[in-house]
TISETOR-936220 format. One record per residue (C-alpha): residue number from 1; y, x, z. Coordinates in steps of 0.25 Angstrom, whole numbers, plus 2048, in hexadecimal, padded with zeros to 3 digits. Example, Ala and Ser with C-alpha at 12.3 -4.5 7.8 and 13.67 -1.06 7.14 Angstrom:
BEGIN
bami pos->1 | yy->7EE | xx->831 | zz->81F
bami pos->2 | yy->7FC | xx->837 | zz->81D
//
This chain:
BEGIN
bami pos->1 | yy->224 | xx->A84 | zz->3A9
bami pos->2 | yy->215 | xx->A7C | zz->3AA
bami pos->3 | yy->209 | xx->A83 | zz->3B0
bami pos->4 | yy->1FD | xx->A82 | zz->3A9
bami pos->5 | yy->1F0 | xx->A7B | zz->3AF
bami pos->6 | yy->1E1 | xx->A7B | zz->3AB
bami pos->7 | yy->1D8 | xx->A71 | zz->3A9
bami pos->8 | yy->1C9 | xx->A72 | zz->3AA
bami pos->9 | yy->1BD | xx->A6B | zz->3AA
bami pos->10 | yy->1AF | xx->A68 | zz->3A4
bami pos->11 | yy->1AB | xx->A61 | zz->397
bami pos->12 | yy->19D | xx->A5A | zz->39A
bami pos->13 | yy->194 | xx->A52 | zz->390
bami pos->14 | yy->193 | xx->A43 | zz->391
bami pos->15 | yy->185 | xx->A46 | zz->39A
bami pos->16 | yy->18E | xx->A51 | zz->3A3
bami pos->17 | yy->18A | xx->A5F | zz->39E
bami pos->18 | yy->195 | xx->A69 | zz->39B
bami pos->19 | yy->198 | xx->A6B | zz->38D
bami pos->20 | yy->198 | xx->A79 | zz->389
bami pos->21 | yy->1A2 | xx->A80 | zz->381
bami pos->22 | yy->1A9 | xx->A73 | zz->37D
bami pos->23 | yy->1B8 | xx->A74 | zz->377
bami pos->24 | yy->1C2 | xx->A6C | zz->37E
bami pos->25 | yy->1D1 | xx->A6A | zz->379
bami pos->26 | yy->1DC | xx->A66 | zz->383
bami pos->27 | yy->1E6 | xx->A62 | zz->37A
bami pos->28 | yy->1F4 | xx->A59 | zz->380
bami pos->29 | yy->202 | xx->A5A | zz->381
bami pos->30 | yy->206 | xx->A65 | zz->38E
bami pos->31 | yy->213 | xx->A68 | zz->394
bami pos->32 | yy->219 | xx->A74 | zz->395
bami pos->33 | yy->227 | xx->A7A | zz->393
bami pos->34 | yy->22E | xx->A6D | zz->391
bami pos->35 | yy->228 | xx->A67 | zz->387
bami pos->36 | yy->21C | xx->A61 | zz->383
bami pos->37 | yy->213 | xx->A69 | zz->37B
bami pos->38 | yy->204 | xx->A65 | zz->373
bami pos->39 | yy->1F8 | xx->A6E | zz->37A
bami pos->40 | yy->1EB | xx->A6F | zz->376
bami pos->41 | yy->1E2 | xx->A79 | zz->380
bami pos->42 | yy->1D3 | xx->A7C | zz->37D
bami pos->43 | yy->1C7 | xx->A81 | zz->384
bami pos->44 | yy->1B9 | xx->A82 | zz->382
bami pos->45 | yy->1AE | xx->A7D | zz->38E
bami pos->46 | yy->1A5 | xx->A87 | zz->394
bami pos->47 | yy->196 | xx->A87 | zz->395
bami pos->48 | yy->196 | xx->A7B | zz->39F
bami pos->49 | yy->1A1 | xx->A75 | zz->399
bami pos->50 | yy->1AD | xx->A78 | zz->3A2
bami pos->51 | yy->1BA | xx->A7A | zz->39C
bami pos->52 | yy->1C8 | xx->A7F | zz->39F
bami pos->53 | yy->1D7 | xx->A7F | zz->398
bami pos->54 | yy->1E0 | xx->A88 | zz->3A0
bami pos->55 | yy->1EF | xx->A89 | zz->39D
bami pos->56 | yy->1F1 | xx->A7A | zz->39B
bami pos->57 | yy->1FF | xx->A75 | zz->39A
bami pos->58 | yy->203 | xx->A67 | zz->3A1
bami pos->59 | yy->201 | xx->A5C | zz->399
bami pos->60 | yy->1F9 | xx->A51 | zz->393
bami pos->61 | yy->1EB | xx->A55 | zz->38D
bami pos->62 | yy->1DE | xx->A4F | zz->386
bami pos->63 | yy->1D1 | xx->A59 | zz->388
bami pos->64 | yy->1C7 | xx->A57 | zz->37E
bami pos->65 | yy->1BC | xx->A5D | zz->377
bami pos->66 | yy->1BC | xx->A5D | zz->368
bami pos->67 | yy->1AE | xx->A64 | zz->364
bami pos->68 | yy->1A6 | xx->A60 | zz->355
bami pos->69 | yy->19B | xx->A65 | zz->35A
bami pos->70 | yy->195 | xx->A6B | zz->368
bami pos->71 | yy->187 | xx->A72 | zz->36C
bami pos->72 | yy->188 | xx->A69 | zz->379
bami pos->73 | yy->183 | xx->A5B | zz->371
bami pos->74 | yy->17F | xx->A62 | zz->363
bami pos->75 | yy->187 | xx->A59 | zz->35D
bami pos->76 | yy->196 | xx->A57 | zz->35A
bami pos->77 | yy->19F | xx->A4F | zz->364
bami pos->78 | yy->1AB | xx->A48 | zz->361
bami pos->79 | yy->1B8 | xx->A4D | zz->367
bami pos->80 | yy->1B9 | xx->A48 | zz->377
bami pos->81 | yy->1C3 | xx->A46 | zz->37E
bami pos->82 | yy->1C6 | xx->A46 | zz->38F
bami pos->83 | yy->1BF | xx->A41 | zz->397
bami pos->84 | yy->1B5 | xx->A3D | zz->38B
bami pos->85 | yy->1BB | xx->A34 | zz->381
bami pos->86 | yy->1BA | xx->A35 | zz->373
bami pos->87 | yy->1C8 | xx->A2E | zz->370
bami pos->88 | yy->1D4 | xx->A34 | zz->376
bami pos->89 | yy->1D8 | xx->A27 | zz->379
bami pos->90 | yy->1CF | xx->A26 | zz->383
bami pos->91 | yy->1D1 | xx->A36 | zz->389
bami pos->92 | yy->1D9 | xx->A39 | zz->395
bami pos->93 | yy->1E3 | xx->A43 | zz->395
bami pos->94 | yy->1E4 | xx->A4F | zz->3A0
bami pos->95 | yy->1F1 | xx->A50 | zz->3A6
bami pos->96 | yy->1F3 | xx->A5D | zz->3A9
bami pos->97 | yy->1FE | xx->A5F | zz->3B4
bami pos->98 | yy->206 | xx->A6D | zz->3B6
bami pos->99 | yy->1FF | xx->A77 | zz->3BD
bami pos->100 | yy->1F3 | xx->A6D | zz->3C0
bami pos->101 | yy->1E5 | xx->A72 | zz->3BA
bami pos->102 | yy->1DB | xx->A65 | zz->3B7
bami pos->103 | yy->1CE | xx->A69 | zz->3BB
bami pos->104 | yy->1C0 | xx->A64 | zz->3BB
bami pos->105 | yy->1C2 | xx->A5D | zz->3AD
bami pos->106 | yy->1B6 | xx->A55 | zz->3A9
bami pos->107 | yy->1B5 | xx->A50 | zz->39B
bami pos->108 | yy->1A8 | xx->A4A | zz->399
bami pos->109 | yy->1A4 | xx->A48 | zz->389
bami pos->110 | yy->1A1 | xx->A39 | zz->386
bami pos->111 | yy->190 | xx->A36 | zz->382
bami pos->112 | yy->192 | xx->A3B | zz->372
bami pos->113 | yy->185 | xx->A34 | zz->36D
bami pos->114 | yy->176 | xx->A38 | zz->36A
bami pos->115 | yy->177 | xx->A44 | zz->361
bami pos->116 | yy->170 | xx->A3D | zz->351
bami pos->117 | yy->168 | xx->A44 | zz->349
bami pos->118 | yy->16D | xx->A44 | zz->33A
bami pos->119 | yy->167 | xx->A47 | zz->32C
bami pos->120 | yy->16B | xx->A4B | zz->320
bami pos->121 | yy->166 | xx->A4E | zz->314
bami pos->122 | yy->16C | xx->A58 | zz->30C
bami pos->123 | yy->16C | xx->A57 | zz->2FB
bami pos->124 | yy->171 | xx->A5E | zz->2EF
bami pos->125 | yy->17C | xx->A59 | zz->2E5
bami pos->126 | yy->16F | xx->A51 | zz->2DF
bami pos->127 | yy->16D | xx->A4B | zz->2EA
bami pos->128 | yy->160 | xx->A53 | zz->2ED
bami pos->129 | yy->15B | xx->A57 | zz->2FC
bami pos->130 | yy->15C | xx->A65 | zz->2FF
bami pos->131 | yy->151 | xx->A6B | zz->304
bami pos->132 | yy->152 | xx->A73 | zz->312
bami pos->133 | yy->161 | xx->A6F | zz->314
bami pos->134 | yy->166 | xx->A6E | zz->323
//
């Protein structure tokens, strides 16, 4: 029989402030019985950013954050994976050992790029403004 571990951390902004209230996946391939088995585990940071996954398997695992859009920038952000990496090519895996928790996780988010002011010009089907629309 595997014992479960935990894995905690604190997600920060590419200038080090805690990111509030992110989602974060940890999604891999853990052990337990005898056999291999596809695990995905999901928590949400708190105020300041810290986060925690409890009742983790042993196993192989990517931690990202997958979020379209989040009060912390005002803008969306592309899914990120650890320790700050767009591709997960270029993510590291946590290896989570039996009965060993991972503490004191950093994933620092990547520069996502000045925020763009858009606009946009609403018409009707005859290709006519519309007047007062958002």
């Amino acid at each position: 029989m595997n014992s479960v571990s935990h894995v905690s951390g604190r997600m920060l902004t590419a200038d080090g402030r805690g990111v509030p209230k992110a989602f974060l996946d940890l999604d891999g391939s853990a052990r337990f019985g005898w056999r291999e088995h596809d695990v995905r585990n999901s928590t949400q940071t708190d105020a300041e950013g810290y986060f925690s996954f409890d009742s983790v398997y042993p196993g192989h695992y990517f931690l990202y954050n997958d979020f379209l859009m989040d009060d912390t920038f005002g803008l969306p952000a592309p899914k990120t994976y650890f320790p700050g990496s767009r591709d997960r090519r270029q993510s590291q895996q946590l290896i989570i050992e039996e009965s060993r928790s991972l503490e004191n996780v950093v994933f620092q988010l990547p520069e996502f790029g000045k925020p763009r002011r858009i606009q946009v010009l609403v018409v009707d089907q005859d290709d006519t403004p519309v007047p007062g629309a958002p």
